[in-house]
C-alpha positions as CSV (number, residue, x, y, z in Angstrom):
1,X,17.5,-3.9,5.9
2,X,15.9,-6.7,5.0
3,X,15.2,-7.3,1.7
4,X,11.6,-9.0,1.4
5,X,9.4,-10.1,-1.8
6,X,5.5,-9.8,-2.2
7,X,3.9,-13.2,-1.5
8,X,2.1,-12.4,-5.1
9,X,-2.0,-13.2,-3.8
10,X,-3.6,-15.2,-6.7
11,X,-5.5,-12.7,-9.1
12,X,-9.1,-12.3,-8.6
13,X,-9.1,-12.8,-4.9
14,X,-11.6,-11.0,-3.1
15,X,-10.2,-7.8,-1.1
16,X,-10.5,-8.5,2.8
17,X,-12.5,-6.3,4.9
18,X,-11.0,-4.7,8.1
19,X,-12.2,-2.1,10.7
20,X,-8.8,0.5,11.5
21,X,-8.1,3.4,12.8
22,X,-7.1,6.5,11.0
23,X,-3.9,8.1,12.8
24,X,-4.6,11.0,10.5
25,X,-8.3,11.7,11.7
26,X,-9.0,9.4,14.4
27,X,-12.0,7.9,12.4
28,X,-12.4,4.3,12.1
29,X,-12.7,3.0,8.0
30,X,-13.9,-0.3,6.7
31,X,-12.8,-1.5,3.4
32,X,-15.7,-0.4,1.7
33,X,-15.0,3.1,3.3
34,X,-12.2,3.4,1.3
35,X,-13.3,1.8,-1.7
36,X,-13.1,4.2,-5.0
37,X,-16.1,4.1,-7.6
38,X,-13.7,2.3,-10.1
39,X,-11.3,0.9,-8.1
40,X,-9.4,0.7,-4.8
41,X,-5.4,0.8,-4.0
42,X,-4.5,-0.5,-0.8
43,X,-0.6,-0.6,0.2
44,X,1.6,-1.8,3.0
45,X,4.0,1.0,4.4
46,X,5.7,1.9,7.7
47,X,7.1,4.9,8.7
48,X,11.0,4.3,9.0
49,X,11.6,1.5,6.1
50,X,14.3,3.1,3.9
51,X,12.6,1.0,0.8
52,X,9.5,3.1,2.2
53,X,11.0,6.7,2.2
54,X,12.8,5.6,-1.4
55,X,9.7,5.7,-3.2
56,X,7.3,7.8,-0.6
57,X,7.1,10.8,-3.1
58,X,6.1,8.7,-5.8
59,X,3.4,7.2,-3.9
60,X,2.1,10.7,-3.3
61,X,1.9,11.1,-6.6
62,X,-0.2,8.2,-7.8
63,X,-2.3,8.5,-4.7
64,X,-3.0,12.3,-6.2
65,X,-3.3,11.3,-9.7
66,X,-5.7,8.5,-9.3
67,X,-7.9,9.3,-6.5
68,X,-9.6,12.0,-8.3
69,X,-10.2,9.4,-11.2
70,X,-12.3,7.2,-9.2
71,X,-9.4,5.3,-7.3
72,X,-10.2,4.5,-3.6
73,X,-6.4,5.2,-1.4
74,X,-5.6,3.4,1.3
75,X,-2.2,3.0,2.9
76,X,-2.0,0.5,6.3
77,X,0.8,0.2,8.7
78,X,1.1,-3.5,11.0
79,X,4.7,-2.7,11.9
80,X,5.0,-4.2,16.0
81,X,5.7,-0.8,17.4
82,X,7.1,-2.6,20.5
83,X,9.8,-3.5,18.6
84,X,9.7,-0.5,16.5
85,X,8.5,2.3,18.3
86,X,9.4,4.8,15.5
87,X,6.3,3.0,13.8
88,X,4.3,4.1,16.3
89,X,0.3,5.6,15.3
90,X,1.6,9.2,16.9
91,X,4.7,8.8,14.7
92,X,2.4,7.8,11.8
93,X,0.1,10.9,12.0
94,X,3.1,12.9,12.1
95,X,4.8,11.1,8.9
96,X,1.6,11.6,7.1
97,X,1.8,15.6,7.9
98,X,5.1,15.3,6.7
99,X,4.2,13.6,3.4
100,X,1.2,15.6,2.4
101,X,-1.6,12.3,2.8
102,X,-4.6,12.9,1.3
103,X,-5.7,9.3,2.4
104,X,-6.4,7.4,5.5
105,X,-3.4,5.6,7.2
106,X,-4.8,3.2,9.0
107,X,-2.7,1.4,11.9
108,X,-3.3,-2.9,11.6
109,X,-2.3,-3.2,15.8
110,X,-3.5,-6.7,16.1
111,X,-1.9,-7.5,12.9
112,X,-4.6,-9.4,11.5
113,X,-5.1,-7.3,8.2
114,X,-1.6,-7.8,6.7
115,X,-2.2,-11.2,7.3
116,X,-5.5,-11.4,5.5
117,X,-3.8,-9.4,2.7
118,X,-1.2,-12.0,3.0
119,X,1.2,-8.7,3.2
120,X,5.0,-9.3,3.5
121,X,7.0,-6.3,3.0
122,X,6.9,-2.6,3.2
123,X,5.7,-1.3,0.3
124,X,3.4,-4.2,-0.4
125,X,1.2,-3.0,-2.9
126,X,-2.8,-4.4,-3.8
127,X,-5.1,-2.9,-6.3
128,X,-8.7,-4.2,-6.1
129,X,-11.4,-3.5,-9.1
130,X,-15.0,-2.0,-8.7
131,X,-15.8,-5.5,-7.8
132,X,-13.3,-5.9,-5.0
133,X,-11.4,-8.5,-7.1
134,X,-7.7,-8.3,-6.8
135,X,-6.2,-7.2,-10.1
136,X,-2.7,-6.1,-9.7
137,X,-0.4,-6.8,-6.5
138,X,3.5,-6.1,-7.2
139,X,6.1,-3.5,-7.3
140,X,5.6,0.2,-7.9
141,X,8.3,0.1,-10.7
142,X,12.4,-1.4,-11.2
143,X,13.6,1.3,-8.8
144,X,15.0,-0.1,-5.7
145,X,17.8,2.0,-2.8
146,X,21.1,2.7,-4.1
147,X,20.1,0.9,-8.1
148,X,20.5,3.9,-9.4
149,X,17.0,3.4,-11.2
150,X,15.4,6.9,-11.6
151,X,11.6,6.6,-9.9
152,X,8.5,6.1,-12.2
153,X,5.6,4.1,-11.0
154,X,5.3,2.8,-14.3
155,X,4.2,-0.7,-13.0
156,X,1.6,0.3,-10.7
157,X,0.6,3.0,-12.5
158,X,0.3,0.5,-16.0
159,X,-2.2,-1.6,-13.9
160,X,-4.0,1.7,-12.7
161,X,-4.3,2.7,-16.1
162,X,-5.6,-0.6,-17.4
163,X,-7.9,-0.7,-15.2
164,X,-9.3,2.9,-15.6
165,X,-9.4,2.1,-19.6
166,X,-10.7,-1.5,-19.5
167,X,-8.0,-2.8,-20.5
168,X,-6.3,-6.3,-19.6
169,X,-4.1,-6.2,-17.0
170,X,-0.9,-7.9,-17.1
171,X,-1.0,-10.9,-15.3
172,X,2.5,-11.4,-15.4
173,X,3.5,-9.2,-12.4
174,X,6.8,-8.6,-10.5
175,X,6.7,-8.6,-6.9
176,X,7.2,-5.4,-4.7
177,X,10.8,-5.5,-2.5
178,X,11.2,-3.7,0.7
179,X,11.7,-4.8,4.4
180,X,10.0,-7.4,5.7
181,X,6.4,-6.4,7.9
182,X,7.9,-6.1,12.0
183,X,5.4,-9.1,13.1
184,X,4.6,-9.6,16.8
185,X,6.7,-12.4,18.8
């Protein structure tokens, strides 16, 4: 595996729209579909990154914690699933099942949304603010495969936080690790 930073997006960029399919429903979702009253939290995954299924559960539980605070969720795979079938959108609906998702899970086949995020690795984490203005993008917490780290979701869930309580965000972020997004060739 891979290990690949977060390109780190400069603060206060605007959040990029996209049209994608749900593998959960089968619906289509813009941005502004997902988009929670106070805030939206957007995130890179894929279905067979071991950084991915490290800290799945712990994405559960923020994604359950903070979408009933006004939170829009959002998770999007771009994975090239002819390289990497196992990311496949039948494979995704069925890791979603697996996982509990309350959220979309969009699939990105063209690619063209992770590279409008600027998305590099899976878990690649955004969080946009009622105004679709990037606010946080980094690392879930210090926990990483095999550190021994005990999960938290302290970082992203700090940002969440501060943004749910006005407060000021810490600009002063650390990227997210994980494998690299499987681009097309």
């Amino acid at each position: 595996m891979a290990r690949t930073a977060s390109k780190m997006s400069s603060l206060g960029t605007l959040a990029p729209n996209f049209l994608l399919k749900d593998t959960n429903s089968g619906n289509f979702f813009t941005f502004s579909d997902c988009k929670g009253e106070k805030g939206t939290l957007v995130f890179f995954i894929c279905n067979h990154c071991p950084f991915v299924h490290h800290v799945i559960e712990e994405i559960i539980m923020v994604a359950n914690d903070y979408r009933v605070q006004g939170i829009g969720i959002v998770a999007i795979s771009s994975n090239d699933v002819v390289q990497y079938p196992q990311d496949s959108p039948e494979l995704m609906t069925e890791f979603a099942f697996e996982n509990k998702f309350e959220f979309p899970y969009l699939y990105d086949e063209t690619q063209e949304v992770a590279k409008a995020f600027d998305a590099a690795c899976t878990p690649d984490f955004f969080l946009f603010d009622n105004q679709d203005k990037l606010v946080y993008r980094g690392q879930l917490d210090d926990s990483r495969p095999g550190n021994g780290i005990p999960l938290s979701g302290s970082d992203l869930r700090g940002a969440i936080d501060s943004l749910l309580y006005n407060r000021i965000i810490n600009p002063n972020q650390k990227p997210s690790i994980g494998c690299n997004i499987k681009w097309k060739k």
